[in-house]
C-alpha positions as CSV (number, residue, x, y, z in Angstrom):
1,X,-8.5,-14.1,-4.6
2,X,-6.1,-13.1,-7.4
3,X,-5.3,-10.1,-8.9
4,X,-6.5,-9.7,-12.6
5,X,-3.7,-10.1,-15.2
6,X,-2.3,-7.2,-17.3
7,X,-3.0,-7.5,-20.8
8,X,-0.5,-10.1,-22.5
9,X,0.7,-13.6,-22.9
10,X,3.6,-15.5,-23.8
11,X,2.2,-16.6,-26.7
12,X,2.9,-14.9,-30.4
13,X,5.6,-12.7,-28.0
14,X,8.5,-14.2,-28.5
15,X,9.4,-12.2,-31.5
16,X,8.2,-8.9,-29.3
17,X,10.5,-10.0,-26.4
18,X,13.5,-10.2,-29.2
19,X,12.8,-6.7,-30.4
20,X,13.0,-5.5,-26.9
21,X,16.0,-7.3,-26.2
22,X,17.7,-5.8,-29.5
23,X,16.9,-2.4,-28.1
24,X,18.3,-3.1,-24.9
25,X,21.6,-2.0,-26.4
26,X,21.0,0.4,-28.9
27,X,22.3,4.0,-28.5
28,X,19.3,6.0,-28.0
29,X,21.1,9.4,-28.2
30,X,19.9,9.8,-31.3
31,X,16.5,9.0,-30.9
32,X,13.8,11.5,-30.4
33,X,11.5,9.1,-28.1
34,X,12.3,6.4,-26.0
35,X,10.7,2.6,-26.4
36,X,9.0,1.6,-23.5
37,X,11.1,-1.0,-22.6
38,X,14.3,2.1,-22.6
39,X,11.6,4.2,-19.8
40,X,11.9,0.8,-17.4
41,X,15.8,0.7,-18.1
42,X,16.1,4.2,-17.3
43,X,13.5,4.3,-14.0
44,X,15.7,1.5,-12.9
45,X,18.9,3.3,-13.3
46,X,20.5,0.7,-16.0
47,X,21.5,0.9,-18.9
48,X,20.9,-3.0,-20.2
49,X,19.3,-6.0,-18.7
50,X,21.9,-8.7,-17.2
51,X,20.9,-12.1,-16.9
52,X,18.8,-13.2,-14.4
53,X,20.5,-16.1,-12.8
54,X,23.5,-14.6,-12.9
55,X,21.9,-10.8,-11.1
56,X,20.5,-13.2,-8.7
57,X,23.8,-15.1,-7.4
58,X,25.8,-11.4,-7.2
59,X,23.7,-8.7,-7.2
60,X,23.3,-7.9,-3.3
61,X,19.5,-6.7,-2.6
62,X,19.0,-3.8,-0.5
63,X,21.9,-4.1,1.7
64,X,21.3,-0.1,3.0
65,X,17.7,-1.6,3.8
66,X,19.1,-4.7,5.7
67,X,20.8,-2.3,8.3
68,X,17.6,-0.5,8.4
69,X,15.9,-3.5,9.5
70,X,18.1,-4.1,12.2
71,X,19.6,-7.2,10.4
72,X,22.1,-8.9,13.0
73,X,25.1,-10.7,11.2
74,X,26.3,-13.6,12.4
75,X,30.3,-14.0,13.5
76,X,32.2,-15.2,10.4
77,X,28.7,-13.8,8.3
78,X,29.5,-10.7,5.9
79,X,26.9,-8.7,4.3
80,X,26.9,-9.8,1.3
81,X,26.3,-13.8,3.1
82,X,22.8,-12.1,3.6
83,X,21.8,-10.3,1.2
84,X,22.4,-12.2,-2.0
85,X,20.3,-14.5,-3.7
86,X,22.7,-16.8,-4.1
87,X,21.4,-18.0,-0.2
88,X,18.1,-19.2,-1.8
89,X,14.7,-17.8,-1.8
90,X,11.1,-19.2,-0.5
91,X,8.2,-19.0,-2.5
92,X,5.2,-17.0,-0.4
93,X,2.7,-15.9,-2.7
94,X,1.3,-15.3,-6.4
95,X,-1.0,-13.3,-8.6
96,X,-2.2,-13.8,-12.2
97,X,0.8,-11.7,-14.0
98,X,3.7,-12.5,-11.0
99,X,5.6,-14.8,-8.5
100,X,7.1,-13.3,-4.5
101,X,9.7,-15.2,-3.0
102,X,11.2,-14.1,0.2
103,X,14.7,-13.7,0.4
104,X,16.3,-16.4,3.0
105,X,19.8,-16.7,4.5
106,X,18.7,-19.7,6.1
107,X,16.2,-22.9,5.9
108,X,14.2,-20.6,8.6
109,X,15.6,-17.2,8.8
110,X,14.2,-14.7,6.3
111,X,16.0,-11.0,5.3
112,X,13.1,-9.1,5.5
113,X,12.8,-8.6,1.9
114,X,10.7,-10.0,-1.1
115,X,11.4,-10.4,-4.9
116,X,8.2,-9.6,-6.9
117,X,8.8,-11.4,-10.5
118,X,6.9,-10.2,-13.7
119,X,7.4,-11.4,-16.6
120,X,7.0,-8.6,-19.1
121,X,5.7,-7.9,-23.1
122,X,6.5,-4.6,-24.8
123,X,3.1,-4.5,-26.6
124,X,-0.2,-6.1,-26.0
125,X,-1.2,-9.5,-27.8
126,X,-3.1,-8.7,-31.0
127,X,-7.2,-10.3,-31.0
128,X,-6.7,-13.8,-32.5
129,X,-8.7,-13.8,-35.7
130,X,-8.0,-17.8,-36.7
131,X,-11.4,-18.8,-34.2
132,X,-8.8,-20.2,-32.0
133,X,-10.0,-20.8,-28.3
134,X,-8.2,-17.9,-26.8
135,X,-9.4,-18.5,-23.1
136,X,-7.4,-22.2,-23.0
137,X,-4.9,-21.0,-24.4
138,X,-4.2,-18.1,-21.6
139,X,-5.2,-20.6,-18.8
140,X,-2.1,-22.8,-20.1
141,X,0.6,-19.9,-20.4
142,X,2.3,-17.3,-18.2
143,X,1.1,-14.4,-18.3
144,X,3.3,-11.2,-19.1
145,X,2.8,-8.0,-18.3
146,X,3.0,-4.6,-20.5
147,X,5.9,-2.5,-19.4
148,X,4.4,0.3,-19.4
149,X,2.3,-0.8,-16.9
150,X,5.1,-2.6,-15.0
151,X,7.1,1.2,-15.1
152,X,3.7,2.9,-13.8
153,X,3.4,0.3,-10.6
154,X,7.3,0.6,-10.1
155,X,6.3,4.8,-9.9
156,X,3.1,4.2,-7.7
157,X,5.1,2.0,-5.3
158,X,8.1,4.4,-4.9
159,X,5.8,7.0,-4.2
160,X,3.4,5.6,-1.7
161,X,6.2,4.1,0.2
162,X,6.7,5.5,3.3
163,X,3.5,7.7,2.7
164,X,1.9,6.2,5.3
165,X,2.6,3.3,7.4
166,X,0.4,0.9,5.8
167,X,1.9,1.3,2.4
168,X,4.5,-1.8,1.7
169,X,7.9,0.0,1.4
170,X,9.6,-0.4,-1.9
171,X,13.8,-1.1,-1.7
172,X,14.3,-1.0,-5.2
173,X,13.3,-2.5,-9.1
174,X,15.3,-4.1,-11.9
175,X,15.1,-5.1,-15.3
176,X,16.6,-8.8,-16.0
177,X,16.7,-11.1,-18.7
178,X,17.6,-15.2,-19.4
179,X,15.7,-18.6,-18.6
180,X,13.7,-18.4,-15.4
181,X,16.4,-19.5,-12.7
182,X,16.6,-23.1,-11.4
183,X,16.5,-21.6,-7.7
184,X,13.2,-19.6,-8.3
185,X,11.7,-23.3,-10.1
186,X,12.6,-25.1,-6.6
187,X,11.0,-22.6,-4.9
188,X,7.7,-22.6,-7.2
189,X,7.4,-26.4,-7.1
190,X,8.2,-26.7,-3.2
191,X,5.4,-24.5,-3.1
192,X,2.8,-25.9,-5.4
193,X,3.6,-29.5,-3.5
194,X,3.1,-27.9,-0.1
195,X,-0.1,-25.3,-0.8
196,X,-1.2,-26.0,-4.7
197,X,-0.8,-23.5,-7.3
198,X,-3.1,-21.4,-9.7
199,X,-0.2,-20.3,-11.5
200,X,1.6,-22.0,-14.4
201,X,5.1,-23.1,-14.1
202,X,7.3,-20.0,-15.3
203,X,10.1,-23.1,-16.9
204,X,8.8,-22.8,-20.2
205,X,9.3,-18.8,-20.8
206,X,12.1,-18.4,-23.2
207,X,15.9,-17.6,-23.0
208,X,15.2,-14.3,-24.0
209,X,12.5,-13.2,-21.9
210,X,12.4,-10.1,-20.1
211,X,11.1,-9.7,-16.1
212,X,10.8,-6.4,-13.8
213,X,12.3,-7.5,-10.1
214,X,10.7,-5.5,-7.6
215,X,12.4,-5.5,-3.9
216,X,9.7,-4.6,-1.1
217,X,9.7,-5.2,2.6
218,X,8.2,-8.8,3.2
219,X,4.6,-7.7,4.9
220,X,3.4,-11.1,6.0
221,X,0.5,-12.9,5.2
222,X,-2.1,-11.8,3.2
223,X,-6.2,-11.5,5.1
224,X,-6.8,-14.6,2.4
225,X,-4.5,-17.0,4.4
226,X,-4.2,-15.2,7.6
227,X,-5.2,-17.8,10.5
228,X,-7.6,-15.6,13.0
229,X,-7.4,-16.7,16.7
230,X,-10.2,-18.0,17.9
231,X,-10.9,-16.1,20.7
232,X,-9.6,-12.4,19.4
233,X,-10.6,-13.6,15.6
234,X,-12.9,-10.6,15.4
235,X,-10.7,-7.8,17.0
236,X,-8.4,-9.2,14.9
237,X,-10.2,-8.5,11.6
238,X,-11.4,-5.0,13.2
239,X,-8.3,-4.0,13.7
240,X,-6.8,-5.0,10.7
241,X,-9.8,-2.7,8.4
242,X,-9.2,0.4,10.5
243,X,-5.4,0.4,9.7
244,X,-6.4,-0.3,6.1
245,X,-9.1,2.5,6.8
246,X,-6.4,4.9,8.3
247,X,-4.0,4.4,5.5
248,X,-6.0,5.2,2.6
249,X,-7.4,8.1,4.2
250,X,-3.8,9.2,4.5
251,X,-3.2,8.3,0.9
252,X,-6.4,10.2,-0.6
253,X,-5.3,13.4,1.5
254,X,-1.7,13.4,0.6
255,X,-1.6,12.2,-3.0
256,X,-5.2,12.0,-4.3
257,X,-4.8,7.8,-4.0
258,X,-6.5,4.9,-5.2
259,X,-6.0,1.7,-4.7
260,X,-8.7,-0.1,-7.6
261,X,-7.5,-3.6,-6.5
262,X,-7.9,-3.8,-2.6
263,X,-9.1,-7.5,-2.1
264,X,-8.3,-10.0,0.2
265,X,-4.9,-10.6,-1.3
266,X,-3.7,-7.6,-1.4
267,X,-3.8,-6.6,2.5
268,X,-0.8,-8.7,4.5
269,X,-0.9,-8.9,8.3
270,X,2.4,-9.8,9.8
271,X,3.4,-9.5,13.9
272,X,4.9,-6.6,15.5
273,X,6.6,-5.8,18.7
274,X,4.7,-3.1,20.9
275,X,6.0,-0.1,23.5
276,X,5.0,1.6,26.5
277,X,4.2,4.3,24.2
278,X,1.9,2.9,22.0
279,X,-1.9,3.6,22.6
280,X,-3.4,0.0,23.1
281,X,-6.9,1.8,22.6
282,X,-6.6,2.9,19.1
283,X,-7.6,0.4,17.3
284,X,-5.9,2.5,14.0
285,X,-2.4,1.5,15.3
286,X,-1.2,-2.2,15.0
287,X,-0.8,-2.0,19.1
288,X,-4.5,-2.9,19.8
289,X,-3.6,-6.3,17.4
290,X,-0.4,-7.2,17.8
291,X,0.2,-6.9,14.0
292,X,0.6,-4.3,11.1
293,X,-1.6,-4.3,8.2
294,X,0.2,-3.2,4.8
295,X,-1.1,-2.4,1.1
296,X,0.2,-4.0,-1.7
297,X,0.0,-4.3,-5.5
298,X,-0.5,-0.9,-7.0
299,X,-0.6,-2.4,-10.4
300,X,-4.1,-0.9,-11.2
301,X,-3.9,1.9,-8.7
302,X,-4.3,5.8,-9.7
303,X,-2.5,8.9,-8.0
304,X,-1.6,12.0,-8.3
305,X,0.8,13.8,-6.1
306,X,2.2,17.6,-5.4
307,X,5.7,16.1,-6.3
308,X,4.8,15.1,-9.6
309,X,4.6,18.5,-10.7
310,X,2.8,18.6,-14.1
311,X,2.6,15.5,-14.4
312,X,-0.7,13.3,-15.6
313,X,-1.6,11.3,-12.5
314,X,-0.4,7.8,-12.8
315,X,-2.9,4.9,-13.5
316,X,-3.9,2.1,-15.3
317,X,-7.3,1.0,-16.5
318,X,-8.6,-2.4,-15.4
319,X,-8.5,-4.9,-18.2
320,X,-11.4,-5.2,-20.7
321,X,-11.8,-9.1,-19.9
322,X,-11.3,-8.3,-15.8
323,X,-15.3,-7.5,-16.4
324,X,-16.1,-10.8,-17.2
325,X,-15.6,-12.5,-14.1
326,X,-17.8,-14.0,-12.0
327,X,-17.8,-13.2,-7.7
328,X,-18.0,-10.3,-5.6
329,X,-14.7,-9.1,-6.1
330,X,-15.4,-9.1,-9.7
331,X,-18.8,-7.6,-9.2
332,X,-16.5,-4.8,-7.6
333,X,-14.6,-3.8,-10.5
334,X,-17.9,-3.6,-12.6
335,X,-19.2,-1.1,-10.5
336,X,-15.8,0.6,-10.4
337,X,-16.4,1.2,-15.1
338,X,-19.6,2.3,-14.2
339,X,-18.4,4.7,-11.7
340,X,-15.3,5.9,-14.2
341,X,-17.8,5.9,-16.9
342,X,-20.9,8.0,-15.2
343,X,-18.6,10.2,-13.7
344,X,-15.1,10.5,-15.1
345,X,-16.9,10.3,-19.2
346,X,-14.1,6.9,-19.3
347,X,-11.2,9.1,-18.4
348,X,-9.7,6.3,-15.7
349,X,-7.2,9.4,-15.1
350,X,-9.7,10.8,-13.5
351,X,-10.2,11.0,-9.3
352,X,-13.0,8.7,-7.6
353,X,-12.1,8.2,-4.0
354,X,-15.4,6.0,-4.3
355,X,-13.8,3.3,-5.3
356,X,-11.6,3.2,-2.0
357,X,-15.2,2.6,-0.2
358,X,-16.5,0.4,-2.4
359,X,-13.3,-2.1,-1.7
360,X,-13.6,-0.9,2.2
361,X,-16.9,-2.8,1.5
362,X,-15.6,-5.7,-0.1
363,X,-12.8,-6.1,2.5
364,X,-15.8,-6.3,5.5
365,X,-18.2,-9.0,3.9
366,X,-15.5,-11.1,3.0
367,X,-14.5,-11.2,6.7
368,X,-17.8,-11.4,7.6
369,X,-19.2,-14.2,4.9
370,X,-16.2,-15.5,3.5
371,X,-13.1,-16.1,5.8
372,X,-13.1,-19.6,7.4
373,X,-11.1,-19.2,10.8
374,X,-13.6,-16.5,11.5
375,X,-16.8,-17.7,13.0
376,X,-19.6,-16.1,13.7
377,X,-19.4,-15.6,17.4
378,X,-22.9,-16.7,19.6
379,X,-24.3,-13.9,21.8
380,X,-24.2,-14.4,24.8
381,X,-27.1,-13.3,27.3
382,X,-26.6,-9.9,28.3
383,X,-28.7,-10.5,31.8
384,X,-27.5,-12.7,34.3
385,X,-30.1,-14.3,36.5
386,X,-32.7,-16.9,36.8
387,X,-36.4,-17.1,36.2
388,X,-36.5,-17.6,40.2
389,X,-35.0,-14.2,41.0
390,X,-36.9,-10.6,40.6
391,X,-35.6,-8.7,37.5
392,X,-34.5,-5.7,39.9
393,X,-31.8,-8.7,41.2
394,X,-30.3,-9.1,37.2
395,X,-26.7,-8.0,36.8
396,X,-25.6,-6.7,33.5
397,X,-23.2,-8.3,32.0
398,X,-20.6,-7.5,28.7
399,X,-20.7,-9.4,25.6
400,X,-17.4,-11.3,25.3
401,X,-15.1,-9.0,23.1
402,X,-15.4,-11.2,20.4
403,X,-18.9,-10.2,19.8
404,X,-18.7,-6.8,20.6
405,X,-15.9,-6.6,17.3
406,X,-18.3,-8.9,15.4
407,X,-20.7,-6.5,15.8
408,X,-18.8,-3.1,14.9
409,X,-17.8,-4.8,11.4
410,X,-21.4,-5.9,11.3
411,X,-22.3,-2.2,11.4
412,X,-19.3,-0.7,9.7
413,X,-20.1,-2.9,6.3
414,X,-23.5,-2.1,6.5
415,X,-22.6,1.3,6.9
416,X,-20.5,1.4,3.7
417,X,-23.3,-0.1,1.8
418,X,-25.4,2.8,3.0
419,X,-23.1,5.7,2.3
420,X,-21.9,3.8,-0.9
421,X,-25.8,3.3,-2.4
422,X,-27.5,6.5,-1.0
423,X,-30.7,7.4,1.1
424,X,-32.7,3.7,1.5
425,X,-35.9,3.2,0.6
426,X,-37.0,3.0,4.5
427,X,-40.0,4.9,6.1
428,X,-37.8,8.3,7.6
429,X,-39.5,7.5,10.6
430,X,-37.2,3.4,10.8
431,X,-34.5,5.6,9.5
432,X,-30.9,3.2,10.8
433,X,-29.3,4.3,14.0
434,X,-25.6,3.3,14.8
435,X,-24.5,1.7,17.9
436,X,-24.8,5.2,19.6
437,X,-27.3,6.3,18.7
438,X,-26.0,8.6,15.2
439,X,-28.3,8.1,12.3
440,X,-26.0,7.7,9.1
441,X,-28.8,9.9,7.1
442,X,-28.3,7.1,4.3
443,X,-26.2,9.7,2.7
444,X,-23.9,9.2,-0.2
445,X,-20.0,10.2,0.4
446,X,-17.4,10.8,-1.7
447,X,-13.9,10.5,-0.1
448,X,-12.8,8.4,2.8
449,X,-12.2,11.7,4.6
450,X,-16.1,12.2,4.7
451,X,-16.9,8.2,5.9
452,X,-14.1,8.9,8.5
453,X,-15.9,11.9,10.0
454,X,-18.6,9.7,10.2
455,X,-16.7,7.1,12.1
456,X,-15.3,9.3,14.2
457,X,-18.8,9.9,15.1
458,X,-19.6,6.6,15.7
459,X,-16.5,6.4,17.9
460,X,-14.9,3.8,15.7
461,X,-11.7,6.0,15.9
């Protein structure tokens, strides 16, 4: 599934690009507020936007973070032989309003690091008034994001990284300008040939445009594409939801977090090499899988942090045409206005750890319903014995583990759906048990804290 796009196309912007361009220069000194466009300059730490081809063949992306990662180099390899772009990148994903190409030093050796590229718009596109269809235009162009927007995610990222584990770690942003570079349009079509593309080519965005460059840690492959083994499919997917579990619990404690966009896409799942030390029973810590499960995209996420001071907590309200769309994930972001409406009067500044539970939710049945290397595993008898033999004689036998995880995300999105839509309409006397025996109440909760009491009592974690 793809993100929804931030409001703005390319279309009736070129003039708006050109006004940001002018002011790239200008000596603000004078001035007694800052244009948008100036904010994203100065969050980046420049004071203009260089070309993009040219930033991409010198500038040399987060060589301190290279180290970090434990980068080897080669004999007769210098730094800079690995962390420029000049070495070439590979396409490895998309959303509606960006590209993310991995930074390579060779055909198969990645960096570690990914380029996020978002085109950007200083001011929203005004309603068409001419009867023009609107929605075949859009599905023709790139889409462009506000950067105001663009300097809010930038923020969010910064901030979360490193919060928690399962936040994708930011290694810096930029401001660039100039033709989309031929290197990023071999990528893009080497990709569409290979996978297909929802996107539309990013060749035809003028010489003047504007992007945001943001450098995170490359976090794998997202739960959309992620290729579940057959035989540990479902511990797998468990595992995977009670890292994302454990991360936003962390982030709602710590900085009042919400993520607003957690679907499919948005959680990546990529290998990592376990210890002695690490606890293969928690099934919170990427140990019990084998791999790490990050959070990314904080494009429509909302926080508000102790550091920031007196600060308004950053956010950014979902589009108005987001609501229009037709699936569950769609159907999630409906219920999301209703919930800012009913209880925030519209203020999307406003806390609703809800929301967090609601995509918990969404996360579940898609794994459940929706993900095709996952099958629904077939129980197998849990008595071992003929019709021949006396029933004192059976031996008990465990489900394979592949049901037994089947079966906990059975009961863990059923659950949610529980705590999320309040006391059921069953007799008190049917009221639904868990697994052990702990009736959820068919309470409503608030916060992830409170459903992760309740897991706890469920012995989930």
């Amino acid at each position: 599934m793809r993100s929804p796009s931030p409001v703005g196309t390319k279309t009736d912007a070129i003039e708006l690009v050109q006004t940001s361009l002018e002011a790239v220069n200008l000596d603000l000194a004078g001035s007694e507020a800052k244009s948008p466009l100036q904010e994203l300059l100065d969050l980046c730490g420049q004071p203009s936007a260089p070309d993009f081809s040219a930033f991409l063949s010198t500038h040399v992306f987060g060589l301190a973070e290279q180290h970090a990662l434990g980068h080897h180099f080669e004999e007769g390899q210098s730094e800079r032989d690995v962390t420029t772009g000049s070495n070439g990148f590979r396409k490895v994903g998309e959303a509606s309003y960006s590209e993310v190409y991995a930074l390579i030093d060779s055909p198969t050796r990645e960096t570690g690091l990914v380029v996020k590229v978002i085109p950007l718009i200083e001011q929203a596109k005004p309603a068409s008034s001419d009867g023009g269809n609107d929605e075949d235009e859009a599905d023709e162009e790139v889409a462009c994001s506000l950067v105001a927007d663009v300097k809010r995610e930038i923020e969010i990222t910064r901030l979360m990284s490193g919060m928690a584990e399962g936040f994708v770690r930011c290694h810096g942003a930029y401001v660039v300008r100039g033709s989309y570079p031929e290197v990023l349009l071999d990528a893009w079509d080497e990709f569409e040939d290979q996978r297909g593309s929802d996107s539309v080519r990013p060749g035809d965005l003028p010489e003047i445009q504007l992007y945001a460059l943001i450098v995170l840690e490359n976090a794998g492959v997202d739960l959309e594409s992620f290729e579940f083994d057959k035989t540990t499919g479902w511990k797998q997917a468990w595992g995977a939801v009670m890292q994302v579990v454990k991360t936003l619990a962390e982030g709602e404690v710590k900085a009042r977090f919400e993520h607003r966009d957690l679907h499919e896409g948005q959680v990546l799942l990529r290998p990592v090499e376990t210890s002695a030390h690490d606890d293969p029973a928690d099934a919170a810590h990427p140990a019990f899988i084998g791999y790490k499960a990050t959070m990314v995209d904080f494009g429509l996420s909302r926080v508000d942090h102790p550091v920031m001071g007196d600060q308004d907590p950053y956010f950014t309200p979902i589009p108005e045409d987001v609501f229009s769309g037709v699936g569950d994930q769609w159907d999630v972001y409906r219920a999301i206005r209703d919930l800012v409406d009913d209880e925030s009067d519209g203020d999307w500044a406003g806390h609703l750890p809800r929301t967090n539970l609601m995509w918990l939710r969404h996360l579940a049945r898609v794994l459940l319903h929706s993900t095709r290397s996952l099958k629904r595993p077939r129980a197998k008898p849990a008595v071992k014995g003929t019709t021949r033999k006396p029933v004192a004689a059976a031996v008990s036998v465990k489900p394979p583990e592949n049901v037994i995880y089947y079966e906990k995300l059975v009961d863990f999105e059923r659950t949610l759906a529980e705590v999320l839509e309040g006391p059921t309409t069953r007799p008190r006397t049917r009221q639904k048990r868990t697994a052990k025996g702990v009736a959820t109440g068919g309470t409503k909760m608030t916060t992830m804290v409170e459903f992760a009491e309740l897991m706890r009592t469920k012995e989930w974690i």
